[in-house]
C-alpha positions as CSV (number, residue, x, y, z in Angstrom):
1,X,-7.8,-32.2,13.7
2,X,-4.4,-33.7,12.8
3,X,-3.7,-34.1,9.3
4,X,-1.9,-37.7,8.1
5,X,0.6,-35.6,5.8
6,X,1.2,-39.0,3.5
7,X,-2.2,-39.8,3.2
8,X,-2.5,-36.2,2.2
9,X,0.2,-35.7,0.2
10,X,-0.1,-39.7,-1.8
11,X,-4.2,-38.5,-2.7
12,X,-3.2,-34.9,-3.2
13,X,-0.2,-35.5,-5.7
14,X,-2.5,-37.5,-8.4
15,X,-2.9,-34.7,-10.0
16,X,-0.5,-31.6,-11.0
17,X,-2.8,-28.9,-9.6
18,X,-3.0,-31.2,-6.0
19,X,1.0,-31.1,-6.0
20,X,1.1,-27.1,-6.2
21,X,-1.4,-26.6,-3.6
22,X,0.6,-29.2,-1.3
23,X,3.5,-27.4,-2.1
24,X,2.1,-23.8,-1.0
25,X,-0.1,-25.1,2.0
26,X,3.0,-26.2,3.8
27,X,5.8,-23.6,2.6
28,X,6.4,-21.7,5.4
29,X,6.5,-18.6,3.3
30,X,2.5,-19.0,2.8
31,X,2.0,-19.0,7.0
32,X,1.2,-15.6,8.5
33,X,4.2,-13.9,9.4
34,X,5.1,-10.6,11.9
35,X,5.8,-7.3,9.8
36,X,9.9,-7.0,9.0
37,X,11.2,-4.5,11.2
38,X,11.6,-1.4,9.9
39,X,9.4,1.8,8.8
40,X,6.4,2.2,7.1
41,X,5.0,5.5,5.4
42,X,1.5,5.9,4.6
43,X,-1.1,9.0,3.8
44,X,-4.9,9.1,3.4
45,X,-7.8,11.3,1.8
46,X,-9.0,13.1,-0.4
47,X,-7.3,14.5,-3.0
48,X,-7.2,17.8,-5.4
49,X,-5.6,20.2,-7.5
50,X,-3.8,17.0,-9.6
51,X,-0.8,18.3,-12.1
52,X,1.6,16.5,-13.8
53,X,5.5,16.8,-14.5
54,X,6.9,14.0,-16.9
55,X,6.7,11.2,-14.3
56,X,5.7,13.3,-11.1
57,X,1.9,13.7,-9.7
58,X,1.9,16.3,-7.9
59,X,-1.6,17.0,-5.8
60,X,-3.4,18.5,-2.5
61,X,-4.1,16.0,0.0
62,X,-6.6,16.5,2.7
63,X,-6.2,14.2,5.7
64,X,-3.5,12.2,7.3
65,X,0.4,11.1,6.8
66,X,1.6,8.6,9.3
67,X,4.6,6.3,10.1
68,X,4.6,3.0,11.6
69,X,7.8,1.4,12.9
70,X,8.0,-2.4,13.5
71,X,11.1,-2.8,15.8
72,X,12.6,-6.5,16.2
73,X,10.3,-9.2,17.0
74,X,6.7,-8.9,18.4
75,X,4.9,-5.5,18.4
76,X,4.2,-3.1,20.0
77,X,4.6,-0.8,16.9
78,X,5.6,2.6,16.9
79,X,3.0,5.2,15.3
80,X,3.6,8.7,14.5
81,X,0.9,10.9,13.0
82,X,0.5,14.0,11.2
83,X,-2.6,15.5,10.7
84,X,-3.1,17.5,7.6
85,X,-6.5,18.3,7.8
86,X,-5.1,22.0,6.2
87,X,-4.1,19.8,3.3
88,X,-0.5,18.2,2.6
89,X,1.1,19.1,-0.6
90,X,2.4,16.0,-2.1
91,X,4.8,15.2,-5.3
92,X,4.8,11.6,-6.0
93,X,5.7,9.2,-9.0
94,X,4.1,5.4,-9.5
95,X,6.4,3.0,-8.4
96,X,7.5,0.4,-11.0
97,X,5.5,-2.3,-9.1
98,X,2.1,-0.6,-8.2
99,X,-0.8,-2.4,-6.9
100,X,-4.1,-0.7,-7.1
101,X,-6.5,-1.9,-3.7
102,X,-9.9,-2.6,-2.8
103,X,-11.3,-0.1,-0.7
104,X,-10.9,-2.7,2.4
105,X,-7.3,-3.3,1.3
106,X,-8.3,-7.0,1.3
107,X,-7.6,-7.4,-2.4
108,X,-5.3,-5.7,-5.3
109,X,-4.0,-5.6,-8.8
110,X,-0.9,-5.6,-10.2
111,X,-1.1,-1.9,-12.6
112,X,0.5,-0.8,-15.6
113,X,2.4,2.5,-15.9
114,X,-0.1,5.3,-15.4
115,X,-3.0,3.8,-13.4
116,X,-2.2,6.0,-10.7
117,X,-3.1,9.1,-12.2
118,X,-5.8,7.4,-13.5
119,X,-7.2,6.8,-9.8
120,X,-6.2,10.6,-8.8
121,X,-8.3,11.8,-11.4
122,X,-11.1,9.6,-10.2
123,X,-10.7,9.8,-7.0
124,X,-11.2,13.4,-7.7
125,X,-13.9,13.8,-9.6
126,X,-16.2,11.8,-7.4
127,X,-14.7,13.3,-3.7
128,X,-13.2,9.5,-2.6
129,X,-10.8,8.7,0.1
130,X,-7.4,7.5,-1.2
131,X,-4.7,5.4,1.0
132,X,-1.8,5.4,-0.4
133,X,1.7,3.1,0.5
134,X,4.8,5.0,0.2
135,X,8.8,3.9,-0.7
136,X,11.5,6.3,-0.1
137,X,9.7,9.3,1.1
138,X,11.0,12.7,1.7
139,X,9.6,15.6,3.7
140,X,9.7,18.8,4.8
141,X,8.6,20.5,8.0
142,X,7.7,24.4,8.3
143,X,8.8,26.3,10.6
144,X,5.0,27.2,10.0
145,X,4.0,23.6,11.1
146,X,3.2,22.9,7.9
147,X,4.1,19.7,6.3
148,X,5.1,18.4,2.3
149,X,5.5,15.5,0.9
150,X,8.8,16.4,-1.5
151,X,8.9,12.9,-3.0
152,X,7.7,9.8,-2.7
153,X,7.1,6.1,-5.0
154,X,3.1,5.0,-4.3
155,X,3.3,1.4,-4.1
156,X,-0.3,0.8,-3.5
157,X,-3.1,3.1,-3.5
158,X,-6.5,2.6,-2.8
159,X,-8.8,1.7,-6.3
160,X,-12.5,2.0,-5.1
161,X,-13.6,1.2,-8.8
162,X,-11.5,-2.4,-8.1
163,X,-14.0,-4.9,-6.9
């Protein structure tokens, strides 16, 4: 079906709201778009053993780390992981713009300062999965194949409270 964009936009501009949604249905920022290229840096599981430093969460996670590179253009993508089913110590802070998820990552909130401890500590208590999105990580490798997670800004983390 082929859309008469005048006829659209003339009914569709009568009122304010019409005007916006004209405006974002054919912005080309609002279309699906490819991943940038680049890295991304995620990790996933359960967590335990929470402390806090100032600013700094440090915890236990049990599960996974992974990267995923998007290189120029059209995937394929790139994925690395590393399991840490013997538990991944991690030392993160909230990033200043944090978005708590849905548990299907098809939603999220925009959180103040100190919701992600709040969702560590719940999370928990109650033995829930976390997925967590990371900025700026940096990591260490044993020579006794271990792995840490030195530092790292959560951007997004899983919420399973947020519905």
């Amino acid at each position: 079906m082929k859309i008469d964009r005048k006829l659209f936009f003339s009914v569709a501009a009568s009122s304010a709201a019409g005007f916006l949604f004209c405006l974002m249905l054919f912005s080309p920022s609002h279309r699906p778009q490819p991943p940038s290229p680049g890295v991304g840096f995620w990790m996933e599981g359960p967590v335990t053993n929470i402390t806090v430093t100032g600013d700094r969460i440090q915890f236990q996670l049990s599960g996974r780390f992974w990267f995923v590179q998007y290189p120029e253009g059209r995937p394929p993508r790139h994925l690395i992981e590393v399991d840490g089913k013997r538990g991944i110590s991690a030392n993160v802070s909230q990033a200043e713009l944090f978005f708590a998820m849905t548990a299907d990552w098809r939603g999220g909130a925009l959180r103040e300062k100190g919701e992600l401890l709040k969702i560590l500590k719940t999370a928990a208590e109650r033995g829930r999965v976390v997925k967590f999105e990371l900025m700026r990580p940096k990591m260490d490798f044993g020579r006794d194949h271990s792995f840490t997670l030195t530092d790292a800004a959560v951007i997004r983390a899983t919420d399973a409270d947020l519905r």
